[in-house]
C-alpha positions in Angstrom: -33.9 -31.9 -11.9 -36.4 -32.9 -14.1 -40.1 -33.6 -14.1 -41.9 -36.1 -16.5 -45.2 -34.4 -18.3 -46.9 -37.6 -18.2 -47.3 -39.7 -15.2 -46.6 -44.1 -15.5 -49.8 -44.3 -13.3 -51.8 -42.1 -16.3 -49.7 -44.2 -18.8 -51.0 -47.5 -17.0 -54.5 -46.5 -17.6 -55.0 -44.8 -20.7 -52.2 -46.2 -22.4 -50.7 -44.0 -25.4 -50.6 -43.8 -29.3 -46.9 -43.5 -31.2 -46.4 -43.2 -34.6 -43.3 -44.9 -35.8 -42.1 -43.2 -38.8 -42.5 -39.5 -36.1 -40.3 -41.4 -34.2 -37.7 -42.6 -36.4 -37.5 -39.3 -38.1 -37.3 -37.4 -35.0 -34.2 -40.0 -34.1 -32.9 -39.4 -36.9 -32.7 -35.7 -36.8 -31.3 -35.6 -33.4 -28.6 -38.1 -34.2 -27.2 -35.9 -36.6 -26.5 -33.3 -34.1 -25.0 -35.7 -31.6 -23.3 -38.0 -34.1 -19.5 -36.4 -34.1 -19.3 -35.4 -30.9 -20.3 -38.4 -29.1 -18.7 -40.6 -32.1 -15.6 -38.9 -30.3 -16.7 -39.3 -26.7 -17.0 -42.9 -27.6 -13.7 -43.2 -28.9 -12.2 -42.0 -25.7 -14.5 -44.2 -23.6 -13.5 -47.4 -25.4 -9.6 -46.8 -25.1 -10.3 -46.6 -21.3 -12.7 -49.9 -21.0 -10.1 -51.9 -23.5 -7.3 -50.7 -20.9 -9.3 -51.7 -18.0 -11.0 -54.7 -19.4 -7.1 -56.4 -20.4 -5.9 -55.2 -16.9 -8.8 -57.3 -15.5 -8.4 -60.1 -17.7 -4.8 -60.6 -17.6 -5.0 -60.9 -13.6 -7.9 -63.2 -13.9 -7.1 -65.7 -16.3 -3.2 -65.0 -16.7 -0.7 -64.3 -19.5 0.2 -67.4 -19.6 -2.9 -69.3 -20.0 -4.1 -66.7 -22.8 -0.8 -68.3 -24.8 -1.3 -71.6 -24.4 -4.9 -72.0 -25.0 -6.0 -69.9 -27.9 -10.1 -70.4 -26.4 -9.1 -68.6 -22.8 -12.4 -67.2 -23.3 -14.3 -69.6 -24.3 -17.0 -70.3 -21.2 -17.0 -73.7 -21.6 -13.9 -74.1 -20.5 -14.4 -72.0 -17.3 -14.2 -73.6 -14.1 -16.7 -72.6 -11.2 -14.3 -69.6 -10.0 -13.4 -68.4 -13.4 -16.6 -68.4 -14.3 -18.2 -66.7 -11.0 -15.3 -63.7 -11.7 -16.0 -63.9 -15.3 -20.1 -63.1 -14.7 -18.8 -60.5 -12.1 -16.3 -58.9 -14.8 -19.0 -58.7 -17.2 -21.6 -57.4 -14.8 -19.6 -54.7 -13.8 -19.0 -53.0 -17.3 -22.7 -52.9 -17.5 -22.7 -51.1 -14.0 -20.2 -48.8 -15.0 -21.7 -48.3 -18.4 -25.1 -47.0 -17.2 -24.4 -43.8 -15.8 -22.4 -43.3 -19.5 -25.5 -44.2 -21.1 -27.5 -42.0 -18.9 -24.8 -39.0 -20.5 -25.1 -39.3 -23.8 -29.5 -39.9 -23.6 -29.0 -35.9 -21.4 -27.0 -35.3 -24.5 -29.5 -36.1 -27.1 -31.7 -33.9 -24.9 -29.3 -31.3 -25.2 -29.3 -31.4 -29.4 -33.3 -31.6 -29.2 -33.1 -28.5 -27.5 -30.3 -27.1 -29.3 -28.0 -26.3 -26.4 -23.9 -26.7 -26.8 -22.8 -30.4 -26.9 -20.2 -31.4 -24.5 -18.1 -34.8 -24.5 -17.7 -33.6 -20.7 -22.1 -34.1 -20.5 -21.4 -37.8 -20.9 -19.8 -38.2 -17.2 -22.0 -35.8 -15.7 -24.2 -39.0 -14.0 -20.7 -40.3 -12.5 -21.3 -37.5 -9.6 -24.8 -36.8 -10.1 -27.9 -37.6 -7.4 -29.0 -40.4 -9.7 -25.4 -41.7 -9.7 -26.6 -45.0 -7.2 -29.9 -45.5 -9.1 -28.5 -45.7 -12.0 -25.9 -48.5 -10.9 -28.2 -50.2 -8.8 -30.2 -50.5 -12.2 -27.2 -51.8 -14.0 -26.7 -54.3 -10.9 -30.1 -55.6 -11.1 -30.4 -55.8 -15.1 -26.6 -56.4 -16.3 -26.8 -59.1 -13.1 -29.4 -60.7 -14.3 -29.2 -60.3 -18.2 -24.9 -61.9 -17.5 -26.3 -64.9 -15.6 -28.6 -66.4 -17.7 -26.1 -65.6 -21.2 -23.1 -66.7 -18.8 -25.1 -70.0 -17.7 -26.5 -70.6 -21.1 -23.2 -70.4 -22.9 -21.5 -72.3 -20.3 -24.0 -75.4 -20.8 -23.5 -74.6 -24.9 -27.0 -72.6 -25.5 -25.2 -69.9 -26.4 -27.7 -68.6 -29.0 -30.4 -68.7 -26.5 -28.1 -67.1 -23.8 -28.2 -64.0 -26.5 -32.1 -64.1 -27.2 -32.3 -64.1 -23.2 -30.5 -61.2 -23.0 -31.6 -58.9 -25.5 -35.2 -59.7 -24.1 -34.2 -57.7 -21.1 -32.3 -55.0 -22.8 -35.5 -54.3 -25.0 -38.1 -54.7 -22.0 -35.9 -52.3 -20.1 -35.1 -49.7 -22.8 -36.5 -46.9 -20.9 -35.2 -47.6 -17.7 -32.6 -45.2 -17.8 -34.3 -41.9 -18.6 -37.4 -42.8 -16.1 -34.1 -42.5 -13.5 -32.6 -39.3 -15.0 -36.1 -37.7 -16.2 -38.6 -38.9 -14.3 -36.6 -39.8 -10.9 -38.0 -42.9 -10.4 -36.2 -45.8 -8.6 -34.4 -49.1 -10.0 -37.1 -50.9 -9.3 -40.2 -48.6 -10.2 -38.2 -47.4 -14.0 -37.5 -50.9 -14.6 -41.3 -52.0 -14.3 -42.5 -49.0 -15.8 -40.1 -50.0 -19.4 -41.7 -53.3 -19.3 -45.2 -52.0 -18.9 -44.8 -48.7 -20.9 -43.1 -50.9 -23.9 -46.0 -53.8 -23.2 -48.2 -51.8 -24.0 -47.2 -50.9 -27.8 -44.7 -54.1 -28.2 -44.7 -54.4 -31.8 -44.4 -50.6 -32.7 -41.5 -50.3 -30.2 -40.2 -53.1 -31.8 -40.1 -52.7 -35.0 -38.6 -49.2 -34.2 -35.8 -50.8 -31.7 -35.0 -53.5 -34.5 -34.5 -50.2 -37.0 -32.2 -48.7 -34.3 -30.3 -51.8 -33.7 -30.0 -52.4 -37.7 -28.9 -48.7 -38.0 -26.0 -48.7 -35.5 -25.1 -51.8 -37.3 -24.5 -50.8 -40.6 -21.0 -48.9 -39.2 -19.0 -52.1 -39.4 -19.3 -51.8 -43.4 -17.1 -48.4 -42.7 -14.2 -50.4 -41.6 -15.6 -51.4 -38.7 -14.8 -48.6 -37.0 -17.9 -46.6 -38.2 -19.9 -48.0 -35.8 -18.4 -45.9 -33.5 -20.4 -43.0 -35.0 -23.3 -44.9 -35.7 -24.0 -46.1 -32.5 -25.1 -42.9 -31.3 -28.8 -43.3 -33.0 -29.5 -45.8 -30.3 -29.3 -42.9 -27.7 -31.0 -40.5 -29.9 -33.9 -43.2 -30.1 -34.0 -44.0 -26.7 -34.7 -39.7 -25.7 -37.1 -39.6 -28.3 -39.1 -42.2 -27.6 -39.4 -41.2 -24.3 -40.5 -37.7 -24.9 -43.0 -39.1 -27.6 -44.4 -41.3 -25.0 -44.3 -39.1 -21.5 -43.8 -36.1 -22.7 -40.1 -34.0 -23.4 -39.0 -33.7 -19.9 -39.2 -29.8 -18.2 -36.2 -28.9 -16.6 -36.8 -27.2 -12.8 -34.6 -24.7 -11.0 -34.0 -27.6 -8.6 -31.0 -29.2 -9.9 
């Protein structure tokens, strides 16, 4: 296991200073370790989800309805049942996804500290003690994040629907490695992001903005170099972290 240096109760009360080009260069540096081999892992990943996700689709909606309506996935055009197995489709590849996240944030751990890289580290949180936090985390934020952007764009807000939702994924950006490195509970790592990022918003911000513009910049590489690029955003999300708590000390205990 792993235990946090700094405490959220210390954090609470004494806050904390960042600097954001140390953490942007520190990102940086660590993504370049990570990039290829999870660039890879990512590949692999999304062959599996685009398999599963058509699988699910095709029994939801229906071949047939996907050729004679060119919007089957348009919202709007949802009924009440499609549109409740639509949230819970959705909501599910953000339960699935955390504990994929969680592997490739122990990843950029593993570059920081210059230890082998693994594609295998990336599942290592499917059968892991913080397996059930972890996906209780993505019940509770991809629930809640899907039914506002899935009610929004169902009444035609859709732009607000997005706003909505990456309100929550920025307020809970630390959520996962206060699980894996700091063994808190859904509950307490999701309160603690949105009081440790509270408490620096516009630094964190402006940094998560960077991150977000970074990834981005793969689609100019055929699209498909965003695969590779992606992989800052879990470089950032370990490095802020450790800049804020402190880099986490591995125990015997595992």
């Amino acid at each position: 296991m792993f235990l946090a240096k700094r405490t959220l109760e210390d954090i609470k009360t004494n806050g904390y200073e960042l600097d954001f080009s140390t953490v942007f260069n520190k990102s940086l540096d660590n993504y370049k370790k990570t990039a290829l081999i999870s660039g890879l892992g990512i590949i692999l990943i999304s062959i599996a989800f685009a398999v599963v996700f058509m699988i699910i689709l095709l029994g939801t909606i229906g071949i047939s309805s996907m050729g004679k309506n060119r919007n089957f996935l348009d919202v709007q055009n949802f009924g009440l049942i499609q549109l409740a197995i639509y949230w819970l489709m959705v909501t599910l590849v953000a339960v699935i996804s955390f504990p994929l996240i969680a592997g490739f944030i122990k990843m950029a751990q593993d570059a920081a500290k210059d230890k082998s890289l693994s594609v295998g580290t990336l599942f290592d949180f499917y059968l892991n003690k913080h397996t059930g936090n972890l996906i209780a985390a993505g019940v509770i934020i991809g629930g809640i994040s899907n039914f506002f952007s899935t009610l929004l764009s169902f009444v035609g807000w859709n732009f607000l629907g997005i706003l909505i939702s990456l309100a929550i994924s920025f307020f809970t950006l630390l959520t996962i490695p206060l699980i894996i490195f700091d063994d808190k509970s859904p509950v307490e790592a999701i309160e603690g992001s949105i009081q440790i990022t509270a408490k620096q918003l516009i630094i964190i911000l402006g940094l998560w903005i960077v991150a977000c513009i970074f990834c981005t910049l793969g689609i100019f590489g055929l699209c498909i170099g965003i695969i590779f690029t992606l992989p800052f955003l879990y470089s950032f999300q370990y490095i802020l972290f450790a800049e804020i708590i402190g880099d986490p000390i591995e125990t015997e205990e595992n």
